[in-house]
Steps between C-alpha positions, in 0.01 A plus 500: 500500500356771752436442831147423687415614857352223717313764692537593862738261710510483898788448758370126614496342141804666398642370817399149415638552124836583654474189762419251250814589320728365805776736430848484750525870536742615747535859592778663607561862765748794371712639745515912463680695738591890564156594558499475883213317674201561236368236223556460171267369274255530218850503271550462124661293269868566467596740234792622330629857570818656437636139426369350798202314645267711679215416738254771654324449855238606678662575797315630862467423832300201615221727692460715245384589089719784472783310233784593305580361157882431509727377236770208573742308359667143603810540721685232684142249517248791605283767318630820632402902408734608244667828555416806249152316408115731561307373836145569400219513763293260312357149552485195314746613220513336115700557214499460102654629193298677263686654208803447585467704832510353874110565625509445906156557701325444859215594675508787681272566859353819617209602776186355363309846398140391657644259690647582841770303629530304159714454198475592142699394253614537140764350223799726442725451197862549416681518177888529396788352388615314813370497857738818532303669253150443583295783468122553610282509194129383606269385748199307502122549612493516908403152633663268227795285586598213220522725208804352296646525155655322186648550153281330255635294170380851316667732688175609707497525856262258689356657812355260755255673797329377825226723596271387789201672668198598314675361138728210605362396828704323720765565170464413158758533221487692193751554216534765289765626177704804508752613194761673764555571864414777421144440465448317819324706783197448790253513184624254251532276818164525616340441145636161443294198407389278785585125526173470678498046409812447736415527864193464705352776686610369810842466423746732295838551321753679318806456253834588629722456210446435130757273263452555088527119380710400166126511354385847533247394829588607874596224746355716822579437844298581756296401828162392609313569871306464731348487869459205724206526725772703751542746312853342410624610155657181300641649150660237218724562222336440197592466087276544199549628164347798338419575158597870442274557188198284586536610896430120629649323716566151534442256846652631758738256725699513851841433494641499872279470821642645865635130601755506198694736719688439835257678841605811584353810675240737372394863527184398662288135551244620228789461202690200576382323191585820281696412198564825293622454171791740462654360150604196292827428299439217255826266453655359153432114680136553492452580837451861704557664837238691634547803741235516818445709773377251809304603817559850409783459656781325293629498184573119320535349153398136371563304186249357301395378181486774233090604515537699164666236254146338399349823450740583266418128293154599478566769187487889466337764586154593298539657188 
């Protein structure tokens, strides 16, 4: 069975999808400590290094972009900076393994070139054995954040992309195939195939971490945004699956909405309803726990029903 795509999908009636479903979703704050009086947020999902689990932070002060990527680890009920571990100055970080390696990445900012007074950015990427050992290996085009990778069943590397501007608009995702990390660079990235039947112009999104399912198709996670009228920014985790061989993807769906979480403070009133999906760890009892940054500001984690376990009923990948 192969998957169909419904065609583009807005915030409002995926909003009402999630509604209708009546869910009890209750979020929950992590405490982290040893990083002074600046944030942390925009995290991952734990992971195991060096026999232990592992989250990395974005990590800055409230008036400001310029972030750190730390590493911590769990120690007496609070995420704190473990000793010995790389600070990167990065933002938003994200993790996977590919080949049996530890791949770590994050966006990068530098002075806008034309710009004066602004921002650039671009996607750095790390590879090694353990945080330890993470080495610089490539970078992607300038002004592309939400570029993210995954092992295939085949061995392949799947490279997802989020260019915006004259291709991508307000941002778009494409996915692409590599055979090693060694192939990826700016110009693989910015030749991938568009998902142009997912968001309307108005509106925009981006995957943030890929899963490979028990039948050969990726269970992505990602997020979905918009404006308000206020120039507000409201941004949604999202699911959907993706067919690596066909390149469709199925409907996408919300999974947790800003009230799921306790109030809290934010970097500015513009993001309060941001919900950045940092990174999901699915659970033997059929349920998951999803990793958020909130407000820009905070770092929490929520429990909900597993999204992927129904893509992975609906059969494998295209022959």
């Amino acid at each position: 069975m192969r998957l169909t795509s419904p065609g583009k999908q807005s915030c409002a009636s995926l909003l009402a999808e999630f509604h209708a479903k009546k869910l009890d979703l209750k979020g929950e704050r992590l405490t982290f400590s040893g990083v002074g009086d600046r944030d942390v947020y925009n995290i991952t999902a734990p992971f195991i290094d060096r026999e232990e689990p592992v989250i990395a932070g974005r990590v800055e002060p409230r008036d400001s972009e310029h972030s750190e990527v730390v590493f911590f680890h769990q120690r007496d009920g609070a995420w704190r900076p473990r000793e010995g571990d790389p600070v990167f100055a990065l933002q938003d970080p994200f993790f996977s393994r590919i080949h049996g390696e530890l791949v770590v990445g994050g966006v990068e900012i530098f002075p806008h070139p034309t710009w004066p007074g602004r921002l650039g950015w671009r996607t750095r990427f790390y590879r090694g054995q353990d945080v330890r050992d993470l080495k610089p290996f490539a970078t992607g085009p300038d002004g592309m954040k939400d570029i993210r990778l995954v092992e295939l069943a085949d061995g392949g590397i799947g490279v997802f992309t989020r260019p915006q501007g004259k291709i991508g608009g307000r941002g778009t995702i494409g996915y692409t195939r590599i055979d090693s990390l060694d192939d990826l660079n700016a110009e693989v990235i910015e030749g991938a195939y568009l998902l142009t039947e997912q968001f309307f112009p108005d509106e925009w999104g981006g995957v943030n971490e890929a899963h490979l399912l028990s039948n050969g198709l990726l269970g992505v996670l990602g997020h979905i945004a918009r404006f308000d009228d206020a120039l507000n920014k409201y941004y949604y985790p999202i699911v959907f699956a993706f067919d690596p061989v066909s390149r469709v993807a199925s409907a996408m769906e919300i999974i947790a909405v800003r009230e799921n979480f306790p109030p809290g403070p934010a970097k500015s009133p513009s993001l309060v309803n941001v919900l950045f999906s940092g990174g999901l760890v699915r659970q033997p009892d059929g349920t998951a726990v999803l990793y958020v940054g909130v407000s820009d500001a905070e770092a929490h984690r929520i429990v909900i029903p597993d999204p992927f376990l129904k893509y992975e009923a609906i059969g494998s990948a295209a022959p």
